[in-house]
C-alpha positions in Angstrom: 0.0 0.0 0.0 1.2 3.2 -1.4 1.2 6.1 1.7 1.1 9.6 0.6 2.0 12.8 3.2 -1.4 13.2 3.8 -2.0 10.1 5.2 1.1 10.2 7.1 -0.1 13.0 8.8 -3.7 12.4 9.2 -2.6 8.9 11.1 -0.3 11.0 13.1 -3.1 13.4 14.0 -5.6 10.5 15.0 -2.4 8.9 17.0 -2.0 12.3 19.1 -6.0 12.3 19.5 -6.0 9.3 20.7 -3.0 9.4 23.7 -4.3 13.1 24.1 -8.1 11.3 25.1 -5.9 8.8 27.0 -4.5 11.2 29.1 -7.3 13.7 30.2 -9.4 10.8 30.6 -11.2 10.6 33.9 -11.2 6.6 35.3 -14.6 5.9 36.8 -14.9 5.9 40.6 -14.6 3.0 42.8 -17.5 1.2 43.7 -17.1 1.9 47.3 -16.8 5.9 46.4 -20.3 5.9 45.4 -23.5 5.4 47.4 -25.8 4.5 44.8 -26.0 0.9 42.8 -28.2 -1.7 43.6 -27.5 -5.0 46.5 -25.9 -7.8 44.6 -27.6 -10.9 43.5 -31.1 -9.5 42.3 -32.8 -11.6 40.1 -33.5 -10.4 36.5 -37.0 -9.9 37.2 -35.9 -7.3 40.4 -32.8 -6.2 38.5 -35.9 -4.6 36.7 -38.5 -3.3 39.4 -34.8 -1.6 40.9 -34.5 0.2 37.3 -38.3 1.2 37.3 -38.1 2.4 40.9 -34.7 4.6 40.0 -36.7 5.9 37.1 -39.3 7.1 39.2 -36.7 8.2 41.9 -35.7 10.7 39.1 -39.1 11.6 37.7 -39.4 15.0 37.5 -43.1 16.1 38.4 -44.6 18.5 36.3 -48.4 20.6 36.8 -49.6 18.4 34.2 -48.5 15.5 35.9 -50.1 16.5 39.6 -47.4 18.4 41.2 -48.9 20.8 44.0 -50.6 23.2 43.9 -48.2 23.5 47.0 -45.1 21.5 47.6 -41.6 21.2 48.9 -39.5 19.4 45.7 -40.8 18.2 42.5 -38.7 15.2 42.4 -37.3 12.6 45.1 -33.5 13.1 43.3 -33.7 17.1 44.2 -33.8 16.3 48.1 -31.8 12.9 47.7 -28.8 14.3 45.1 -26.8 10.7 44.3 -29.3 8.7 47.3 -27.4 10.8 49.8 -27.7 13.2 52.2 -29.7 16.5 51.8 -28.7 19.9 52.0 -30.1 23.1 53.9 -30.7 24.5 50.7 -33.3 22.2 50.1 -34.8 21.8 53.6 -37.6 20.7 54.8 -40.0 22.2 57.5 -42.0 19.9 59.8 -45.2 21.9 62.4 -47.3 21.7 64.8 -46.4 18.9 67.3 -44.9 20.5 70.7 -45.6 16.8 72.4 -47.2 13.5 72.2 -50.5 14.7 72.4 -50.6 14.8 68.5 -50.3 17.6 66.1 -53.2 20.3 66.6 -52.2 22.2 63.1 -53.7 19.4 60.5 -56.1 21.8 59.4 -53.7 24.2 58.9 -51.5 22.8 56.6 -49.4 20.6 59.3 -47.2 18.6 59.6 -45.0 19.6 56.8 -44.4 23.5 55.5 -45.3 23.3 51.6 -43.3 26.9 50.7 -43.9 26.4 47.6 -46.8 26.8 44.9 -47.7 26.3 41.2 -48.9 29.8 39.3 -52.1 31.0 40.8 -51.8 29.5 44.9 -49.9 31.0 47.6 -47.0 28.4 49.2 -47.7 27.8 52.7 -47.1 30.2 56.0 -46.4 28.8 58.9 -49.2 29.3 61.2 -49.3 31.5 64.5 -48.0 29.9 67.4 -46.8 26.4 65.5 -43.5 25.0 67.1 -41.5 23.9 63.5 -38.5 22.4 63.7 -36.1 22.6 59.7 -34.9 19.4 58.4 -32.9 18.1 55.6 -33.3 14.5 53.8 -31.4 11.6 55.1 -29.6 9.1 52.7 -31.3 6.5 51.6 -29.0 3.8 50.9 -29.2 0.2 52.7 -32.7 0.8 53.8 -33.8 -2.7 52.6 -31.6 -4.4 55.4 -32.5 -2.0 58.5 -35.8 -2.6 57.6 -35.8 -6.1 57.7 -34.4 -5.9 61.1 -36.7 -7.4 63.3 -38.7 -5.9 66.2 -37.0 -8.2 68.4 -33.7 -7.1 68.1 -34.4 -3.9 68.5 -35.9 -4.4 71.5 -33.0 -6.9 73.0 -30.9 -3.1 72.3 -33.3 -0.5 73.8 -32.8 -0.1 77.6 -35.8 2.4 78.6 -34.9 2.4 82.2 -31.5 2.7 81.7 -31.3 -0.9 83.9 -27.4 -0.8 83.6 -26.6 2.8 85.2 -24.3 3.8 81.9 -26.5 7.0 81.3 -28.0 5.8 78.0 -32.0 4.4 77.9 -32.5 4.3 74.1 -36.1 3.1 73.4 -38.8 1.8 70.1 -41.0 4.1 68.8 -43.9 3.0 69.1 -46.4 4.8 66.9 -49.7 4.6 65.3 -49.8 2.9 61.9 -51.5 3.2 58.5 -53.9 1.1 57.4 -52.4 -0.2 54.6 -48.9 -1.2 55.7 -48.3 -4.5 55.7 -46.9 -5.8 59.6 -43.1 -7.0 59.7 -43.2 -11.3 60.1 -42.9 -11.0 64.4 -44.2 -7.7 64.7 -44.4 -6.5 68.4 -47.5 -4.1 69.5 -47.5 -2.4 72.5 -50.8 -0.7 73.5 -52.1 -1.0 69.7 -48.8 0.6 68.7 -46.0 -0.8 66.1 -42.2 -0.4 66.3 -41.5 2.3 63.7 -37.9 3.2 62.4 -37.5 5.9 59.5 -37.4 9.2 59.5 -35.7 12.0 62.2 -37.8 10.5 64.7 -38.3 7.0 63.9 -42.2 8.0 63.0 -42.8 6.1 60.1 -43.2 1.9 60.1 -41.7 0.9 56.9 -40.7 2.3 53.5 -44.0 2.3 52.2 -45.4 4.1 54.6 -42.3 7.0 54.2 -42.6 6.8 50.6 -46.2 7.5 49.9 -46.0 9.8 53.2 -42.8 11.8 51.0 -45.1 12.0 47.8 -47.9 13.4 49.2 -45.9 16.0 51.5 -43.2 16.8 49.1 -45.0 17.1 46.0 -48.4 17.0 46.5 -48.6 14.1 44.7 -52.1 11.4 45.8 -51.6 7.9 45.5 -53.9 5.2 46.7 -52.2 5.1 50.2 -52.8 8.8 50.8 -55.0 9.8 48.6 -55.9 13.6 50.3 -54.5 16.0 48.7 -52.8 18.5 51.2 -53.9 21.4 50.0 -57.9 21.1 49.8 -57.6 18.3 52.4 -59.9 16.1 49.8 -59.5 12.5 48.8 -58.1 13.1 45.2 -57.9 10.1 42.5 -54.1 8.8 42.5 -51.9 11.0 40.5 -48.9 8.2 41.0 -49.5 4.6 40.3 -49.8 2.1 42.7 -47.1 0.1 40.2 -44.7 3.2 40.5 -45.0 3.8 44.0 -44.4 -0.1 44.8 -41.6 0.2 42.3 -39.8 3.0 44.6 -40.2 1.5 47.7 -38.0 -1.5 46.2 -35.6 0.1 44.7 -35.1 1.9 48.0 -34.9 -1.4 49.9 -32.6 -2.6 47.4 -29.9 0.5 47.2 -26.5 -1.2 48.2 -25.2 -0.4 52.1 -22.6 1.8 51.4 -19.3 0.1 51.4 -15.6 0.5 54.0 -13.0 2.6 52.7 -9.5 2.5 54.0 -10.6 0.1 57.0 -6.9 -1.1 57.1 -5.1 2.0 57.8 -3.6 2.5 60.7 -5.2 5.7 62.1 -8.9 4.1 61.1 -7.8 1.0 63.2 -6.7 3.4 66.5 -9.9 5.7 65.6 -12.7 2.4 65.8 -10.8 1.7 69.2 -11.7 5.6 70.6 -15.3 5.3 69.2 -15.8 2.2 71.4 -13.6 3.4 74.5 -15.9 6.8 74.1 -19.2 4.7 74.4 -20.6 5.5 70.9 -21.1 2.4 69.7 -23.8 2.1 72.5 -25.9 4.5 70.3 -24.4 4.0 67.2 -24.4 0.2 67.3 -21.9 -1.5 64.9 -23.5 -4.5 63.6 -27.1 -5.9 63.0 -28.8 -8.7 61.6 -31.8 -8.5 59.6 -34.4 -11.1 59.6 -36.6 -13.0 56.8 -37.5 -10.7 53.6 -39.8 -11.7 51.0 -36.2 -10.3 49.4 -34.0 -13.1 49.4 -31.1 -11.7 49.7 -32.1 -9.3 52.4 -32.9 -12.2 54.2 -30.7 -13.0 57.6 -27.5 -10.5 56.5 -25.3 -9.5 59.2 -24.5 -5.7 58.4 -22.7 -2.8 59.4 -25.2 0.4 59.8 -24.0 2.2 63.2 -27.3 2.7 64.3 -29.9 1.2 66.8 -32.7 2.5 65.3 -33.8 3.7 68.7 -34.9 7.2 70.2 -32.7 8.7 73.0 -32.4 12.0 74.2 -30.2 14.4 73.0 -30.2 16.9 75.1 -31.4 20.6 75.1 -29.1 21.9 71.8 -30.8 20.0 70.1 -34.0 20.4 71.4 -36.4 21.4 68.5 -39.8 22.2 70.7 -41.4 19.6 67.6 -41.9 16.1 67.5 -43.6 13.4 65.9 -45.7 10.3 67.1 -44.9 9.6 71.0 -40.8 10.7 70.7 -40.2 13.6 72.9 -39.0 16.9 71.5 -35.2 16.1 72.8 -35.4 12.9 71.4 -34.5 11.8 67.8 -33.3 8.6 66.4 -29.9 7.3 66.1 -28.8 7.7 62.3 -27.0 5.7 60.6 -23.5 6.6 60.3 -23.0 4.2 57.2 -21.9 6.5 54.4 -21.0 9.4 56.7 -18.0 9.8 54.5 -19.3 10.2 51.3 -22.2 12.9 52.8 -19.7 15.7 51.1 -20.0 14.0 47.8 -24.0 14.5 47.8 -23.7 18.0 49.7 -22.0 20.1 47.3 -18.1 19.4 48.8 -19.4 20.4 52.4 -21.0 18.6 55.1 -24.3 19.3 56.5 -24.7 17.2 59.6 -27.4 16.4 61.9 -30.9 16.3 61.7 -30.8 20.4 60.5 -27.6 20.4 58.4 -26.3 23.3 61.2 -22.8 21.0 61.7 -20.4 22.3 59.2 -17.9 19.6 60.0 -17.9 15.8 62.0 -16.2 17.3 64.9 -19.1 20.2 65.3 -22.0 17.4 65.2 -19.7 15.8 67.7 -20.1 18.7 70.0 -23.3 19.1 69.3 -24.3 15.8 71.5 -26.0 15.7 74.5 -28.4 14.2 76.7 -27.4 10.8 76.6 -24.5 11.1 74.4 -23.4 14.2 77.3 -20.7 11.8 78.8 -19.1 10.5 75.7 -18.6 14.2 73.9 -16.8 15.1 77.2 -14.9 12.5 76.8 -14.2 13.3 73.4 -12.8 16.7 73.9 -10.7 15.4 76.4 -9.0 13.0 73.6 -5.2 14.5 72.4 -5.4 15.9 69.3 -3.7 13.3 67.5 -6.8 10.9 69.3 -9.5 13.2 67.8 -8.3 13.3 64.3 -8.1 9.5 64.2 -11.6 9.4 65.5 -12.8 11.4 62.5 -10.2 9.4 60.0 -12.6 6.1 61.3 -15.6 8.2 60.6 -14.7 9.5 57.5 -13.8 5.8 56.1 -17.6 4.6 56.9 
């Protein structure tokens, strides 16, 4: 074959094209850098419902397809940026519930602050004299396996009396449930009331009952499970399928548990060692096992959450004058700390911690413990400093 200069040179171009592409090009993350990705070992038939359900995590509501007239976010993805944690940019506002005596602002537009509103209807004021407490959206990944936990464990961790004098009397939520959640295999009921275990406060029973609960109050979306519309306060024909709602409560039970980093290193080693020696693991309890799940491989997993699922009390900083079900205002469940290193990837390169976002960095929501947790935060600033920063190199590799 006969060459000519041109073709010289064009090859030579494509060559430099190609090594130039080579070299600028950006290697994909590591599995355990992201939070999002479904549980391994779905069937085909679920490797499909979890693509459905992300579709519909991402579905942008519109006017014409029911959003409002008043809402908070028109899509789960805006609250939940990568399945992680929210931002106070995009907070939420919960109202009307100083105590367990239930929330007295219903008619008024309680429990959640829709500030915003389609053309033609005013967003939501808060009412005079409503206690409010401002929120922003937990992660959502491994929800499938703390929800499988069973009642029974939970209970076996909680210690209401505090019977062993260490300062800490974590406790279920019990809480009134929806009609049309289906009870956990075991379920325990106390006085008519169900363990519940998602949300700030542990209000909500299972992820159905959070979803539909999120669709109405976020977007003003009706669905078959709450079918009032909170605006008009009317029963409203569902503006989300029963399919589509059902397709996002698995894909959320399905989202991965966000994986170690690191969990070798040195300072992470000496750092797990301080967060045991400081008592938080009696909070944020290392390991659980979940129970049977008509998911099989949800099913009797040993995981790694940091979390009892439990109320406790927190103390007066954080201390909102706002509850929800029968937790006190203080109180507020543990959250998982699963992730907590990755929170900066999903919070615009900054973290936003605690139930508010008002902790700018690990060691301010450290400070920010009280109540029960009084003890081991004074324990914690009486760590070296070398001690502290391994504490937060642990933390930062869950």
């Amino acid at each position: 074959m006969k060459f000519t200069f041109s073709t010289v040179l064009g090859l030579a171009v494509l060559l430099t094209l190609i090594t130039s592409c080579e070299d600028t090009m950006v290697s994909a993350p590591n599995e355990n850098e992201l939070l999002d990705g479904p549980i391994e070992g779905l069937s085909t038939a679920e490797q499909i419902q979890f693509l459905s359900g992300d579709e519909a995590f991402g579905d942008v509501f519109t006017i014409e397809k029911g959003l409002g007239p008043v809402f908070v976010a028109n899509q789960c993805a805006s609250c939940h940026a990568g399945d992680g944690r929210g931002t106070p940019f995009v907070r939420f506002t919960r109202f009307g519930q100083p105590d367990i005596n239930g929330n007295q602002f219903l008619d008024q537009g309680g429990p959640q602050l829709q500030h915003k509103a389609i053309p033609g209807y005013q967003p939501e004021k808060l009412p005079p004299g409503a206690t409010f407490t401002d929120l922003i959206a937990p992660p959502v990944t491994g929800l499938g396996f703390l929800d499988a936990v069973s009642d029974a464990d939970l209970i076996a961790l909680s210690d209401p009396d505090d019977s062993n004098n260490d300062g800490i009397s974590g406790r279920p939520h019990y809480n009134n449930i929806p009609d049309y959640v289906s009870l956990r295999p075991n379920s325990i009921v106390q006085g008519g009331k169900y363990i519940s275990r998602f949300g700030k406060k542990g209000a909500a029973y299972d992820l159905l009952h959070q979803t539909s609960g999120a669709y109405n109050q976020d977007m003003g979306i009706t669905s078959l499970f709450e079918p009032h519309d909170p605006y008009s306060g009317l029963e409203e024909d569902p503006e989300v399928s029963t399919q589509t709602v059902n397709d996002l409560v698995f894909y959320l039970k399905t989202l991965k548990a966000p994986l170690r980093r690191n969990e070798n290193d040195p300072d992470v080693l000496a750092g797990e060692q301080i967060f045991t020696q400081l008592q938080c693991v009696s909070c944020h309890t290392a390991t659980l096992t979940t129970g049977y799940s008509p998911i099989a491989v949800l099913s009797n997993k040993t995981f790694h959450p940091y979390t009892d699922l439990l109320l406790h009390d927190m103390g007066p900083a954080l201390n909102d004058d706002y509850t929800e079900g029968f937790a006190e205002t203080a109180e507020w469940k543990t959250p998982p700390l699963w992730g907590i290193g990755l929170s900066k990837d999903a919070q615009g390169g900054n973290y936003f911690l605690m139930h508010d976002g008002r902790a700018l960095s690990l060691e301010a929501a450290i400070i920010l413990h009280g109540g029960e947790a009084q003890q081991s935060k004074t324990n914690y600033t009486q760590l070296s400093n070398t001690e502290q920063q391994q504490l937060i190199v642990f933390l930062e590799s869950l």
